[in-house]
C-alpha positions in Angstrom: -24.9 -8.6 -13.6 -24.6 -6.7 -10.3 -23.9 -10.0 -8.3 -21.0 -10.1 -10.5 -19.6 -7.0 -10.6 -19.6 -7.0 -6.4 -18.4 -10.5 -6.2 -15.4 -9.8 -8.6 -14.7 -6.1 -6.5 -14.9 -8.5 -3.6 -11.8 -10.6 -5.3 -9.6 -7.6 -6.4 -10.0 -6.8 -2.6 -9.2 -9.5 -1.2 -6.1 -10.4 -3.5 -4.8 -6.6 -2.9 -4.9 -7.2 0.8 -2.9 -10.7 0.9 -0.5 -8.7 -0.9 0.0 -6.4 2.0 -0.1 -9.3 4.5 3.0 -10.7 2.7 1.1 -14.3 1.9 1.9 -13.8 -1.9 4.9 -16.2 -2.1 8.9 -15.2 -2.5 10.5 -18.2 -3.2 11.4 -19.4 -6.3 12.3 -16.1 -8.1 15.6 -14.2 -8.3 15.3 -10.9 -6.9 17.2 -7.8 -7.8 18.2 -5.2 -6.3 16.3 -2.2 -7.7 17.0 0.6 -5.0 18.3 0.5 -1.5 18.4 3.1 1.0 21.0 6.1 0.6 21.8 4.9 -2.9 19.4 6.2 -5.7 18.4 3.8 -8.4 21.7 5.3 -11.2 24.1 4.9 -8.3 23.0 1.7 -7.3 22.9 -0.2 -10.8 25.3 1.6 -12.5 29.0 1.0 -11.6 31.0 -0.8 -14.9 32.6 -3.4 -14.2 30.1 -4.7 -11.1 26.9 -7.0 -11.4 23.5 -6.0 -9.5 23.1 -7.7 -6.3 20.5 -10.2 -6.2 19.8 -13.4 -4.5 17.4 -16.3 -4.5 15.4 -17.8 -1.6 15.3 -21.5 -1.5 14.3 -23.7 1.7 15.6 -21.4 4.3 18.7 -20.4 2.2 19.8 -17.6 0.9 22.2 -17.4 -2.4 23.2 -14.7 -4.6 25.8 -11.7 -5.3 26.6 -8.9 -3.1 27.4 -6.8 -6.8 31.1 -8.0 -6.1 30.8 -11.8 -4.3 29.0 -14.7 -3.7 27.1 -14.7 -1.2 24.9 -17.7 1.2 23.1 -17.6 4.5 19.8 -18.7 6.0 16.6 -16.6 6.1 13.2 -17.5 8.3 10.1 -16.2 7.1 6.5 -16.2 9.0 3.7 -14.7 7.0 4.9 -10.4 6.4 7.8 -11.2 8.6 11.4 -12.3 7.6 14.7 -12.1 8.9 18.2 -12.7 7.2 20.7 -14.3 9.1 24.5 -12.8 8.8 26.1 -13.6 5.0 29.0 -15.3 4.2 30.6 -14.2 1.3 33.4 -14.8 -0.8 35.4 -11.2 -0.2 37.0 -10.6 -3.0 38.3 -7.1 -2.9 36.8 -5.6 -5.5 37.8 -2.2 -6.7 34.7 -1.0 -7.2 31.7 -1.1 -5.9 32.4 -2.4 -2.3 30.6 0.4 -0.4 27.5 -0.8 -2.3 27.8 -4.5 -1.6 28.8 -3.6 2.3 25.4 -1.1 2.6 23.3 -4.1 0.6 24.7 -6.8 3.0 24.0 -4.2 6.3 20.8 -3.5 5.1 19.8 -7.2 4.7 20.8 -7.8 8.5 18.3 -5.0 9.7 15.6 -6.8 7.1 12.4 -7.8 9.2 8.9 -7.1 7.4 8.3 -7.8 3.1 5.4 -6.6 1.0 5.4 -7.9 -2.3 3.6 -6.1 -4.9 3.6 -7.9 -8.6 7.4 -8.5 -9.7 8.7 -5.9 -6.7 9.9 -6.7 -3.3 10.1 -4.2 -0.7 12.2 -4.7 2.4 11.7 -3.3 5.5 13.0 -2.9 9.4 11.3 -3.4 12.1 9.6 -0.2 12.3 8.2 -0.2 8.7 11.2 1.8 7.5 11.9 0.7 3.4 15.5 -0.6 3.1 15.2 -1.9 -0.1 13.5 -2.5 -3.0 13.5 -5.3 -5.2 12.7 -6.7 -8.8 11.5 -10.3 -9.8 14.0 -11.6 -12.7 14.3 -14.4 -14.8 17.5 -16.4 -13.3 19.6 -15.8 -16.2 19.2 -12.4 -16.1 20.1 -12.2 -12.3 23.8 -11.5 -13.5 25.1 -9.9 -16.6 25.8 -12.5 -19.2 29.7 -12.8 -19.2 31.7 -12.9 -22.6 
């Protein structure tokens, strides 16, 4: 019974610690955005009239919404390490919530280092500074259902 209960502490360990190594895989998920730096979580998700920004990583590419438009790039990732290549996007002028899409789309240019922990992504620069955070979703929910 002892054997057991050190082999299985041995397991949690070592599945915690591939979470922090970033080998727990990102692809095929949408992710939210759940906070991003200088916005708080209420300021960030709550505009009317605006859909959360979100995208998907698929072979190297990245799709999704700024909160306002459309947006596609490339990404490369190497184990914890990832960087975003520069967005295009669709620029609609939207009359709200542009400052947010701007600050998500500058943010993911600085992106370097991930950590994923369960259904949250964390984003961070190069010197370990948290730029985001991030929430697994089911693809239809990435963006409000539309009536």
């Amino acid at each position: 019974m002892l054997r057991f209960a050190i082999i299985l502490c041995a397991l949690a360990v070592a599945a915690c610690a591939s979470l922090e190594r970033g080998e727990v895989p990102i692809t095929g998920y949408a992710w939210r955005v759940f906070w991003l730096k200088g916005w708080g979580v209420a300021e960030y998700s709550g505009l009317e009239g605006t859909e959360a920004a979100y995208f998907r990583l698929v072979d190297g590419r990245v799709e999704g919404s700024g909160g306002c438009n459309r947006i596609a790039g490339e990404y490369s990732q190497t184990g914890g390490q990832i960087e975003f290549m520069p967005m295009v996007s669709t620029r609609r002028a939207c009359i709200v919530g542009m400052e947010r899409e701007d600050a998500f789309l500058q943010a993911l240019e600085n992106v370097r280092l991930w950590q994923r922990r369960g259904d949250r992504l964390r984003l961070y620069d190069a010197s370990g500074r948290m730029l985001m955070e991030m929430k697994a979703v089911l693809e239809k929910s990435a963006q409000p259902a539309r009536n």
